[in-house]
Structures are given as structure tokens and as C-alpha cells.
LUMBA-79061 format. One record per residue: x, y, z of N, C-alpha, C, O in turn. Coordinates in Angstrom, 1 decimal. Example, Ala and Ser with C-alpha at 12.3 -4.5 7.8 and 13.67 -1.06 7.14 Angstrom:
# residues 2
[r [13.2; -5.7; 7.8]; [12.3; -4.5; 7.8]; [13.2; -3.3; 7.8]; [14.2; -3.3; 8.5]] [r [12.8; -2.2; 7.1]; [13.7; -1.1; 7.1]; [12.9; 0.0; 7.9]; [13.4; 1.1; 8.0]] 
END
This chain:
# residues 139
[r [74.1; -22.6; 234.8]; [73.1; -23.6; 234.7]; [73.1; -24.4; 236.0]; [74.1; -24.9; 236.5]] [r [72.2; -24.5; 236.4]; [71.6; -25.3; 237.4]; [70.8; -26.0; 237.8]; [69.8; -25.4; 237.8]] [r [70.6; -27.8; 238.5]; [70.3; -28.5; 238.0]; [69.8; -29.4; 239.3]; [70.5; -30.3; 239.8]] [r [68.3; -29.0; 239.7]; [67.9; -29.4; 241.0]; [67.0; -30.7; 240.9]; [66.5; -31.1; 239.9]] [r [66.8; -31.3; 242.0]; [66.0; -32.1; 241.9]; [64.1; -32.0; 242.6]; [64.1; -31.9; 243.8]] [r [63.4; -32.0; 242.2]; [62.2; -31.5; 241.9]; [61.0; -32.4; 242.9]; [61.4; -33.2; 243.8]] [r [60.0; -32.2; 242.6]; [58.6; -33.4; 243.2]; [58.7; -34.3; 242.6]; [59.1; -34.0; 241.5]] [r [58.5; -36.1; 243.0]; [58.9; -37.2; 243.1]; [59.9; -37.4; 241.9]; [61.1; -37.3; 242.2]] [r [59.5; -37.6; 240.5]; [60.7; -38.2; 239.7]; [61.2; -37.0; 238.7]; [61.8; -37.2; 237.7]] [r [60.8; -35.6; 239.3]; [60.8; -34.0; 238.3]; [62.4; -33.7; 238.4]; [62.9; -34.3; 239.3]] [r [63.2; -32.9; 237.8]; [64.3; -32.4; 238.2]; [64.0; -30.9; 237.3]; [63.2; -30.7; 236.4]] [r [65.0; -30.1; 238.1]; [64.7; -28.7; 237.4]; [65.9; -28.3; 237.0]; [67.0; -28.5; 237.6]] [r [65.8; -27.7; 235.9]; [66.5; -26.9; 234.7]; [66.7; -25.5; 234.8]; [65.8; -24.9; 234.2]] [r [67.9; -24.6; 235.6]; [67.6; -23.2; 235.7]; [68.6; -22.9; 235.2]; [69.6; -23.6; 235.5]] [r [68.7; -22.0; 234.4]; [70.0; -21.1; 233.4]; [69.1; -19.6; 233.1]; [68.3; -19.2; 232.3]] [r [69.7; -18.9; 234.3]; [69.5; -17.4; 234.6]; [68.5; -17.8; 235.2]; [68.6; -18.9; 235.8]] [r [66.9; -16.7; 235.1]; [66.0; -16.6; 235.5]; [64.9; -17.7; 235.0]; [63.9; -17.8; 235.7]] [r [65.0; -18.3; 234.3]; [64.6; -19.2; 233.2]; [64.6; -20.7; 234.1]; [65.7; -21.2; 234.5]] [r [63.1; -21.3; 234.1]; [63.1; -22.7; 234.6]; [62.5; -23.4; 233.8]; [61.5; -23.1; 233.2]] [r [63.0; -24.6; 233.8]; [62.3; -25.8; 232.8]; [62.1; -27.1; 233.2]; [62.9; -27.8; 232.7]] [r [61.4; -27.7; 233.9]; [60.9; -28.8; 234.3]; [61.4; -30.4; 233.2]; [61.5; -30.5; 232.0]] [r [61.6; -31.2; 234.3]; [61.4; -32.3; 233.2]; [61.4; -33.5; 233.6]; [62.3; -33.4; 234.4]] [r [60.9; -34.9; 233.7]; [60.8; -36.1; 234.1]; [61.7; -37.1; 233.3]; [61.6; -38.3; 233.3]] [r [63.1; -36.3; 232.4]; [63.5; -37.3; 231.7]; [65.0; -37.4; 232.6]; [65.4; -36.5; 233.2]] [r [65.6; -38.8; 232.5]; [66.8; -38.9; 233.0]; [67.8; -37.7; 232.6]; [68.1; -37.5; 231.4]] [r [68.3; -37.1; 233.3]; [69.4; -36.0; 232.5]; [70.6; -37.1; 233.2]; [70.5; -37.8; 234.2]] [r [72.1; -36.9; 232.1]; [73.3; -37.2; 232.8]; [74.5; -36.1; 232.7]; [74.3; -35.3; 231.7]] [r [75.5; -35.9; 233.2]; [76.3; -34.9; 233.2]; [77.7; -35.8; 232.5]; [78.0; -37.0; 232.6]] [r [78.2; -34.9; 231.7]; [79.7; -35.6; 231.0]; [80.7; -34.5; 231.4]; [80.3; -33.4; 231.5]] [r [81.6; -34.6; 231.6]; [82.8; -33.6; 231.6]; [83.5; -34.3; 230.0]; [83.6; -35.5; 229.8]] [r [83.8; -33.0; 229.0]; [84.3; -32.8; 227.7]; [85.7; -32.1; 228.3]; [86.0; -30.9; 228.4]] [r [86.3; -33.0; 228.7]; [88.4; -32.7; 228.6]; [88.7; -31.5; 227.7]; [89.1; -30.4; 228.1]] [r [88.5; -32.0; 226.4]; [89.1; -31.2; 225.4]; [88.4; -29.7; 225.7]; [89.0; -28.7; 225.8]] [r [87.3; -30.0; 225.7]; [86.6; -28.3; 225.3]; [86.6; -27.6; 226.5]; [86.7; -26.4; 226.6]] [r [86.4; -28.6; 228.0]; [86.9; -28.0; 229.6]; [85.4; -27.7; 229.6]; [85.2; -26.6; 230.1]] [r [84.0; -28.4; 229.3]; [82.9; -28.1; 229.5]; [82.3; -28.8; 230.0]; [83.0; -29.8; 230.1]] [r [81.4; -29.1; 230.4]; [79.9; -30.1; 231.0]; [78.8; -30.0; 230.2]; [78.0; -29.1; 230.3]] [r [78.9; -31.5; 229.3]; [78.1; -31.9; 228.6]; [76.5; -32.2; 229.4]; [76.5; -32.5; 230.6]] [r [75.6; -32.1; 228.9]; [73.8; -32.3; 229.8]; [73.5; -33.5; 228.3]; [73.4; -33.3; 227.1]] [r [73.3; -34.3; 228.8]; [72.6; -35.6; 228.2]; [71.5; -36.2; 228.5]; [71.1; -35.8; 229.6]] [r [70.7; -36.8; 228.0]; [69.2; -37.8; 228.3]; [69.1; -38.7; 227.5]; [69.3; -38.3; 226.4]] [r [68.7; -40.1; 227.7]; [68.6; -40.9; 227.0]; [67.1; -41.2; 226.2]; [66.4; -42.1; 226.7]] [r [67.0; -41.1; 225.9]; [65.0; -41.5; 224.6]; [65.0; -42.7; 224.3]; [66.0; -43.4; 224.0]] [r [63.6; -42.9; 224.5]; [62.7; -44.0; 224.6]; [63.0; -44.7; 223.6]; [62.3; -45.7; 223.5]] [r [64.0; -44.6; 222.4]; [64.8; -45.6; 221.3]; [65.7; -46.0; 221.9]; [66.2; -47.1; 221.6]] [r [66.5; -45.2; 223.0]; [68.0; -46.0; 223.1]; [69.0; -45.0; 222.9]; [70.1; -45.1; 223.3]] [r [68.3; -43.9; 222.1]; [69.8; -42.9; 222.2]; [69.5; -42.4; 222.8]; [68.5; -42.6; 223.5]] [r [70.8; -41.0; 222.8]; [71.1; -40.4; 223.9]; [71.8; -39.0; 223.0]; [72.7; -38.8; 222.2]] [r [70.6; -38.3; 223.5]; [70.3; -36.6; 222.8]; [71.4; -35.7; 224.0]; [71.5; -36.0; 225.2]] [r [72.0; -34.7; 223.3]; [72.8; -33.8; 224.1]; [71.6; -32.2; 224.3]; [70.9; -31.6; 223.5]] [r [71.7; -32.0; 225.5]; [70.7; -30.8; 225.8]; [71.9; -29.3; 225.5]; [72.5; -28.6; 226.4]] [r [72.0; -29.3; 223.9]; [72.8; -28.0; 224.0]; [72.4; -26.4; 224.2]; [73.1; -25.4; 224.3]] [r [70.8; -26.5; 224.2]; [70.3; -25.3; 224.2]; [69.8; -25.4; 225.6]; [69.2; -26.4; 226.0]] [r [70.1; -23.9; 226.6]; [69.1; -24.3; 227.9]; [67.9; -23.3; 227.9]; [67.4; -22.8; 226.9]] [r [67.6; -23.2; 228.9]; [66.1; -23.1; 229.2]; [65.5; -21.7; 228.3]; [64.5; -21.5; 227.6]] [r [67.1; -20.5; 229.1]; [66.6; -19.4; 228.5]; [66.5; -19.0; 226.9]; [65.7; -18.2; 226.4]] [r [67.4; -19.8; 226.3]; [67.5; -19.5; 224.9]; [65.9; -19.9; 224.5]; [65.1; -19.1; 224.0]] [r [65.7; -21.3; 224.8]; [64.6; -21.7; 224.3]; [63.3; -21.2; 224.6]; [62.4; -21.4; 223.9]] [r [63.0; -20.2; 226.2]; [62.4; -19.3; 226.3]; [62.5; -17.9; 225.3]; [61.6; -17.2; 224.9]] [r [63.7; -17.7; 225.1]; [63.9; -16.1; 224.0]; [63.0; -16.7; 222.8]; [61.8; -16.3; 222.6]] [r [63.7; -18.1; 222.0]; [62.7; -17.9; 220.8]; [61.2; -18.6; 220.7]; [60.5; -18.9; 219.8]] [r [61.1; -18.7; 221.7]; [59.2; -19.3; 222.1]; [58.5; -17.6; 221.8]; [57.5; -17.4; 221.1]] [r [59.1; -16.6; 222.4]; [58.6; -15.5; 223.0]; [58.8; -15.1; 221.5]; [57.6; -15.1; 221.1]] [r [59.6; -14.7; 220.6]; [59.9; -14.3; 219.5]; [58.6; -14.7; 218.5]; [57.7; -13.9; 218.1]] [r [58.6; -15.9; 218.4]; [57.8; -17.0; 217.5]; [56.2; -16.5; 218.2]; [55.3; -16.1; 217.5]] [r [56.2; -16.6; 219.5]; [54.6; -16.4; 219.8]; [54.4; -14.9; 220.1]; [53.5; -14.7; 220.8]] [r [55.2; -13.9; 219.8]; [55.1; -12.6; 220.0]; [55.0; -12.4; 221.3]; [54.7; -11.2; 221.4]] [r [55.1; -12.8; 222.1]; [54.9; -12.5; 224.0]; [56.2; -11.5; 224.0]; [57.3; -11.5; 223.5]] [r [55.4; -10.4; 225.0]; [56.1; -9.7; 226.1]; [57.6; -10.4; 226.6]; [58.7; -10.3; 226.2]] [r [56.9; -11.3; 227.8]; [57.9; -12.3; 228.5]; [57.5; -13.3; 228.7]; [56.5; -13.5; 228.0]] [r [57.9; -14.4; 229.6]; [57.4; -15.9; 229.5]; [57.7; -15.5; 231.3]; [58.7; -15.4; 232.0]] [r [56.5; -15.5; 231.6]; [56.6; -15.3; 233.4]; [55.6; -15.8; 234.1]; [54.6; -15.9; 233.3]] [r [55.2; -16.2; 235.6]; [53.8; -16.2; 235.8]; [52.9; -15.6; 235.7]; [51.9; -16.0; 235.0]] [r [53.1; -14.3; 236.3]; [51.9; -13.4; 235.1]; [51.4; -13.8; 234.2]; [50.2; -13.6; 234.2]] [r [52.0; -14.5; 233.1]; [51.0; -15.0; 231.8]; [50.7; -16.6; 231.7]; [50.0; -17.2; 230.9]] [r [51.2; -17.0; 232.5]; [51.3; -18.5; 233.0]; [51.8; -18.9; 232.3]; [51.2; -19.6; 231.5]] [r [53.2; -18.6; 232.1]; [54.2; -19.2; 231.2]; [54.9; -20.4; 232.1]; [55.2; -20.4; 233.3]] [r [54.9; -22.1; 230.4]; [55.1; -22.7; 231.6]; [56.2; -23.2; 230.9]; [55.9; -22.9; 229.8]] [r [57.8; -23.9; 230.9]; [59.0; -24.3; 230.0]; [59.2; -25.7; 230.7]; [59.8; -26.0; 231.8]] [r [58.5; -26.6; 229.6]; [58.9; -28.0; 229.8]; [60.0; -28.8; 229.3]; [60.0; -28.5; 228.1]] [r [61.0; -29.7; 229.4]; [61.4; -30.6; 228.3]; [61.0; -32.2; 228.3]; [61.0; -33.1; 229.1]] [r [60.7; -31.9; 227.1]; [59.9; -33.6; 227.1]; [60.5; -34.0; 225.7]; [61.0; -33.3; 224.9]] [r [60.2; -35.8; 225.7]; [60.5; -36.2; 223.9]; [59.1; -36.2; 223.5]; [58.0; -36.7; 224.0]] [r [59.3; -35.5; 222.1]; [58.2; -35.9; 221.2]; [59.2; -36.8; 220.4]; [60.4; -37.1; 220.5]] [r [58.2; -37.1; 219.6]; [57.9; -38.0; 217.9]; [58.1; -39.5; 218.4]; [58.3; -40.1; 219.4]] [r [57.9; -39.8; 217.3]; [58.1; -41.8; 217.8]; [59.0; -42.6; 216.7]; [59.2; -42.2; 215.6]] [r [59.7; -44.1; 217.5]; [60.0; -44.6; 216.3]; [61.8; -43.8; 216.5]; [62.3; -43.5; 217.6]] [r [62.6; -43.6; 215.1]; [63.8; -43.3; 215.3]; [63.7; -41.8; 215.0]; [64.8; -41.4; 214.6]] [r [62.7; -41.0; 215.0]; [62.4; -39.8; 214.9]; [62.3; -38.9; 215.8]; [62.1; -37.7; 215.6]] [r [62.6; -39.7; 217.5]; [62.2; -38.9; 218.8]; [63.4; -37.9; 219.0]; [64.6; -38.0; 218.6]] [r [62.9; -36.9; 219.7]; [63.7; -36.1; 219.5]; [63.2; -35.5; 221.2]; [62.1; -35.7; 221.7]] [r [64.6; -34.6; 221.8]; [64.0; -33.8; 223.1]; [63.8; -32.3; 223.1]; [64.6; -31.5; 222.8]] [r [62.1; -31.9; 223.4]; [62.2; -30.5; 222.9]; [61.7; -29.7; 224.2]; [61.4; -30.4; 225.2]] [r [61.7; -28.4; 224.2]; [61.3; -27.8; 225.2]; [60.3; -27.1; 224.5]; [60.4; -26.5; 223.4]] [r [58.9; -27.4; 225.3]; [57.9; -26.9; 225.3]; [57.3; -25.9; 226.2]; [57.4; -26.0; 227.4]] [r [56.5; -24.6; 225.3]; [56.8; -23.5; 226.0]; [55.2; -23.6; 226.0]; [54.8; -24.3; 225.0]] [r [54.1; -23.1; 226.8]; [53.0; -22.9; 227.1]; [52.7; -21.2; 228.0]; [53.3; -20.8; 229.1]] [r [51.8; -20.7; 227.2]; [51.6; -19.1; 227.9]; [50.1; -19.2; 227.8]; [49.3; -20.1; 227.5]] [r [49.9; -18.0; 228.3]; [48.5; -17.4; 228.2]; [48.8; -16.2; 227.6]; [49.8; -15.4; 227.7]] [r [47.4; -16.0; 226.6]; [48.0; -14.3; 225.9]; [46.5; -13.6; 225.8]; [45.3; -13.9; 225.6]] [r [47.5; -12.4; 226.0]; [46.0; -11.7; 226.2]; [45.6; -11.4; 224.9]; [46.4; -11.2; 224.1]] [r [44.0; -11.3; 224.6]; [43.7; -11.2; 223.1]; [42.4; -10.2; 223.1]; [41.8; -9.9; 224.1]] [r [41.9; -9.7; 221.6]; [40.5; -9.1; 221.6]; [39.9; -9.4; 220.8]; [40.4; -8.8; 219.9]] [r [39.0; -10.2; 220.3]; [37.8; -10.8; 219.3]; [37.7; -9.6; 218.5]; [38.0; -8.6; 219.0]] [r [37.4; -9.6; 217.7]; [36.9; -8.6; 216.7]; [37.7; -6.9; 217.2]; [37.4; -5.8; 216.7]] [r [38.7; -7.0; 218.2]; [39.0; -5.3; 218.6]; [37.9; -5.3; 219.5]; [37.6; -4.1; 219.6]] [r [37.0; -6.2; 220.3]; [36.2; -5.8; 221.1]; [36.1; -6.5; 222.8]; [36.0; -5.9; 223.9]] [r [36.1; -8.0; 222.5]; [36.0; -8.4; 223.3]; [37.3; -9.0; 223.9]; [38.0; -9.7; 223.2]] [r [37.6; -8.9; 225.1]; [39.0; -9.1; 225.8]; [38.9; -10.7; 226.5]; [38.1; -11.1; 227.3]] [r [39.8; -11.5; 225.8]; [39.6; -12.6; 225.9]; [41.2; -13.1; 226.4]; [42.0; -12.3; 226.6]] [r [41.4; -14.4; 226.6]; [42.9; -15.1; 226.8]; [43.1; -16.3; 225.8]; [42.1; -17.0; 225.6]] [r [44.2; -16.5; 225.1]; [44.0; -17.5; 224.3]; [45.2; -18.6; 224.9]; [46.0; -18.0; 225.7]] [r [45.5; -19.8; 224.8]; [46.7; -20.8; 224.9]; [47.5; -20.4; 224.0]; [46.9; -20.3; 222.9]] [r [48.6; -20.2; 224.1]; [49.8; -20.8; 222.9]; [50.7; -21.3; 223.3]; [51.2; -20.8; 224.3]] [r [51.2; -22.2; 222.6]; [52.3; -23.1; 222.8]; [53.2; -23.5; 221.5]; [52.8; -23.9; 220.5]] [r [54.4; -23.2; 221.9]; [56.0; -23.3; 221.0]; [56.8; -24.9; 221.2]; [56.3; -25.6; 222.1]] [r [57.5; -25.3; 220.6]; [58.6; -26.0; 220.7]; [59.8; -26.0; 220.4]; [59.9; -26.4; 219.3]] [r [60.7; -25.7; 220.9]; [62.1; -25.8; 220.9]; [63.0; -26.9; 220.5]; [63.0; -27.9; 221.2]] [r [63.9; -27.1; 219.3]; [64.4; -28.0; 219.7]; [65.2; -28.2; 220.8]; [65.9; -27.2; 220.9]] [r [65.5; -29.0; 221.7]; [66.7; -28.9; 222.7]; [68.6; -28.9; 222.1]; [69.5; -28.2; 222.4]] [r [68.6; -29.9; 221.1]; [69.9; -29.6; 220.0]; [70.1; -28.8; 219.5]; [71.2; -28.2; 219.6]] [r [69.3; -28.5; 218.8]; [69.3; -27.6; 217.7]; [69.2; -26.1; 217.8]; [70.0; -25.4; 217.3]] [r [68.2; -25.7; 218.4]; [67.1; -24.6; 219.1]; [66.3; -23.9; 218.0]; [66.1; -22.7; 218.1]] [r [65.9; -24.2; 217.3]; [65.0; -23.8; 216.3]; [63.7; -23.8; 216.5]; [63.4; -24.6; 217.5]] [r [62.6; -23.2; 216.0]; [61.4; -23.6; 216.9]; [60.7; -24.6; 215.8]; [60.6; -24.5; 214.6]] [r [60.2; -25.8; 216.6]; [59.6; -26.5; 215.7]; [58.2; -26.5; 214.7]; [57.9; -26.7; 213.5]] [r [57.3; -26.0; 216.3]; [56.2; -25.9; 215.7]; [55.7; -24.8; 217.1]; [56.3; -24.9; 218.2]] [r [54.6; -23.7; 216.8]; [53.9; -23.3; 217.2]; [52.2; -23.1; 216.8]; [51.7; -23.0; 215.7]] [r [51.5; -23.1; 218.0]; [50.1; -23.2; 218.1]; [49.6; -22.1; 218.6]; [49.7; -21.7; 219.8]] [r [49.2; -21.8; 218.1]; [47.4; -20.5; 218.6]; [45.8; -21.5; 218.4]; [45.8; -22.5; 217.7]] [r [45.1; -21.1; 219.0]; [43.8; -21.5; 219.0]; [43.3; -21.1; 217.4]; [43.8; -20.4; 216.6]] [r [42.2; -21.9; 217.3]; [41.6; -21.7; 215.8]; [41.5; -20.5; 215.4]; [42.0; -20.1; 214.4]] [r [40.7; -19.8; 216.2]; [40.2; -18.3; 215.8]; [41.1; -17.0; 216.4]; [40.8; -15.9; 216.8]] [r [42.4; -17.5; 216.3]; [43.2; -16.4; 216.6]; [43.3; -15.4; 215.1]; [43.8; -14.3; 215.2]] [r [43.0; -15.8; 214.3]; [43.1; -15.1; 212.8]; [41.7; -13.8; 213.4]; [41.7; -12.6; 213.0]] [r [40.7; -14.1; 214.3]; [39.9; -13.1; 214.6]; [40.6; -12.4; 215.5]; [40.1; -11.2; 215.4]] [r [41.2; -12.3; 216.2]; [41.5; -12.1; 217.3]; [43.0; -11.0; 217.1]; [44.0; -11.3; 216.5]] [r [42.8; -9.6; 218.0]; [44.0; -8.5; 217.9]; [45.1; -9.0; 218.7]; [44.4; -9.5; 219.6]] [r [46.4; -9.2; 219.1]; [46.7; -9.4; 220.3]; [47.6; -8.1; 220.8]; [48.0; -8.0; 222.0]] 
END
């Protein structure tokens, strides 16, 4: 894991090949007992979420969840971490954004958005999105 500092207030997130952008405070802990380095951020309530899942995990199950190939430029895969929700609900997720290739009716070759969320704790996917009329659409 690796942990760079980015364009004005961005820092970057790389574990393997796998990058994840993010504008939130990260802090580093050293855990004695377990001999590890804790990744922390504090949320817009006041707490302070542990980032136990990194980039690539949360890249594997975006890819799973939205059926992709891979998550690369080629598809303009993009791995964010941001807080959603509000209130004592916020939570830090990584947000996965691609391009996929698609066919309207099996005919017409089109691109559609989709986008995943990760949790960062947990790593489960929260929610995924396809465009309205992907139910028409082959991929």
C-alpha cells in the first residue's frame, strides 16, 4: 500500500496496480499488538472510519457486481473514496465508475456509465447503477 500526495488537496491510494483518489484527510496509526498500520479518516460527524479494505479489493468487487472485464483506462475506469450519507449515517466508500460497452436491441453498439460502491470497512458493495435502459441493452 501506497500513499502519495496528489493535485492541490488529492492524495493517492495505490495497493498493487489499483489507484484510488481521494480529498479526505487519511491518518496512519501503528497497531503494536497486531505489528500493522492502521489507514484512518475522519467524517464530516466527527468520527473517524478505519480504511480496512484498499483499492484493489474494492476494485475486484465493483468488477464482479458490474460484470466488467477489468477496471483500466481503456474503459475509463475511475476508483474514488469519498463519504456518502448524512447525519450519523456517513460512512467512507469507494466509488467505482466505468464505461461499458453495450448493444441496444443486439444491434446498435453503444457505451453505457456504471457505477459501484464499496464499502471502505466493510467491503461489500453497496449499491450499483446502470442507466435506465440497460434491461434493453446486451453487454
Amino acid at each position: 500500500m501506497q500513499i502519495q500526495a496528489g493535485e492541490g488537496n488529492e492524495v493517492k491510494l495505490q495497493s498493487g496496480n489499483v489507484e484510488a483518489k481521494t480529498t479526505m484527510t487519511m491518518t496512519q496509526e501503528q497497531d503494536q499488538i497486531q505489528n500493522r498500520t492502521k489507514l484512518k479518516t475522519q467524517l464530516s460527524n466527527g468520527n473517524n472510519a478505519e480504511i480496512k479494505v484498499m483499492p484493489n479489493t474494492a476494485s475486484e468487487k465493483a468488477i464482479e457486481r458490474l460484470q466488467l472485464k477489468v477496471c483500466n483506462s481503456e474503459n475509463n475506469c475511475q476508483i474514488e473514496l469519498k463519504e456518502v450519507g448524512n447525519g450519523e449515517q456517513v460512512k467512507a466508500v469507494y466509488e467505482v465508475k466505468a464505461q461499458k460497452e453495450a448493444r441496444i436491441f443486439g444491434m446498435f453498439k453503444t457505451k453505457m456509465q456504471v457505477q459501484a460502491k464499496v464499502d471502505a470497512e466493510t467491503g461489500e458493495t453497496i449499491q450499483a447503477k446502470k442507466p435506465w435502459w440497460a434491461f434493453l441493452a446486451s453487454e
